[in-house]
C-alpha positions in Angstrom: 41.6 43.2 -31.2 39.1 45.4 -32.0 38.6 45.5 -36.5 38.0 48.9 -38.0 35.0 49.6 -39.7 33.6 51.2 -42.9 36.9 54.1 -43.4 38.6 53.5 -40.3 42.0 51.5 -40.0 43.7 50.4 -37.2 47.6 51.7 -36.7 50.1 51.7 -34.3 52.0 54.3 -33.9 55.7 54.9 -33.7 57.3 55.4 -30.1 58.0 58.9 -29.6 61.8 59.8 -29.5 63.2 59.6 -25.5 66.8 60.9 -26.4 68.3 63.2 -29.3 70.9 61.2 -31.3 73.2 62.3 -29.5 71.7 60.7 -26.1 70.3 63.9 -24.8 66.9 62.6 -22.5 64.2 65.2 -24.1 61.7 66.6 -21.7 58.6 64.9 -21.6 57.2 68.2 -23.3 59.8 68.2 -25.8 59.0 64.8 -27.4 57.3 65.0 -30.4 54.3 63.6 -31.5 55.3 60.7 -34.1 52.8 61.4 -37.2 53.9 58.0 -38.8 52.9 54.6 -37.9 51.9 51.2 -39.2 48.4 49.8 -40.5 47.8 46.5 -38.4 44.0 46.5 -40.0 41.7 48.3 -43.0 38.1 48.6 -42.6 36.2 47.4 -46.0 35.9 50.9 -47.3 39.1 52.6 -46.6 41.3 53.9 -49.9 42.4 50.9 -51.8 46.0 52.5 -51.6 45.9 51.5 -47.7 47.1 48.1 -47.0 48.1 45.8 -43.9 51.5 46.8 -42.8 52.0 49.9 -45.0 53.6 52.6 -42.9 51.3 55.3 -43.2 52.0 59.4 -42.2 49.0 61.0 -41.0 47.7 64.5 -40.5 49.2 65.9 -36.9 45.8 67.5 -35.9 43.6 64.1 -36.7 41.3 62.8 -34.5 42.6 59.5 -33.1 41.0 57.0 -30.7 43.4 54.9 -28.8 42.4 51.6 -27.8 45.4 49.5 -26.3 48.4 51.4 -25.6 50.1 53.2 -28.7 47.2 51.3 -31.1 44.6 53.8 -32.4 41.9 53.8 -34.8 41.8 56.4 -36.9 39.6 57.8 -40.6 41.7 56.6 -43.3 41.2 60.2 -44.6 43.7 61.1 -42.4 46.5 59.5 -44.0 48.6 62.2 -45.7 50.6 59.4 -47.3 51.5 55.8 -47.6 54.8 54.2 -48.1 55.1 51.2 -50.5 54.5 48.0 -48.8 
């Protein structure tokens, strides 16, 4: 697994939502893009406030580089909040 460096952390992202609660199937162009996932590693000069395994909600228009399915490394700048972990 690839470890992030300088600002950069390593998250994977939540699944996008298939169904509506309900059990609707959503069109593939109606599934939303999940914003929120989970820190699996910080590079050594990311915000102190970012931690392994804090779930993390990050700017919708961020640049994000995927490298294994649903894992991406992204600039902790783009975290628009962290949860307490």
């Amino acid at each position: 697994m690839f470890k992030p460096l300088n600002t950069k952390l390593l998250i994977e992202l939540d699944k996008k939502e298939e169904s509506t609660k309900s059990g609707i199937l959503l069109a593939t162009e109606s599934q939303k893009t999940k914003t929120t996932g989970v820190v699996l590693e910080v590079g050594p000069k990311a915000d102190e406030a970012i931690k392994k395994g804090c779930r993390v909600l990050l700017d919708r228009m961020g640049t994000k580089q995927e490298v294994e399915e649903g894992i991406y490394i992204i600039d902790s700048r783009e975290v628009l909040g962290v949860e307490e972990c």
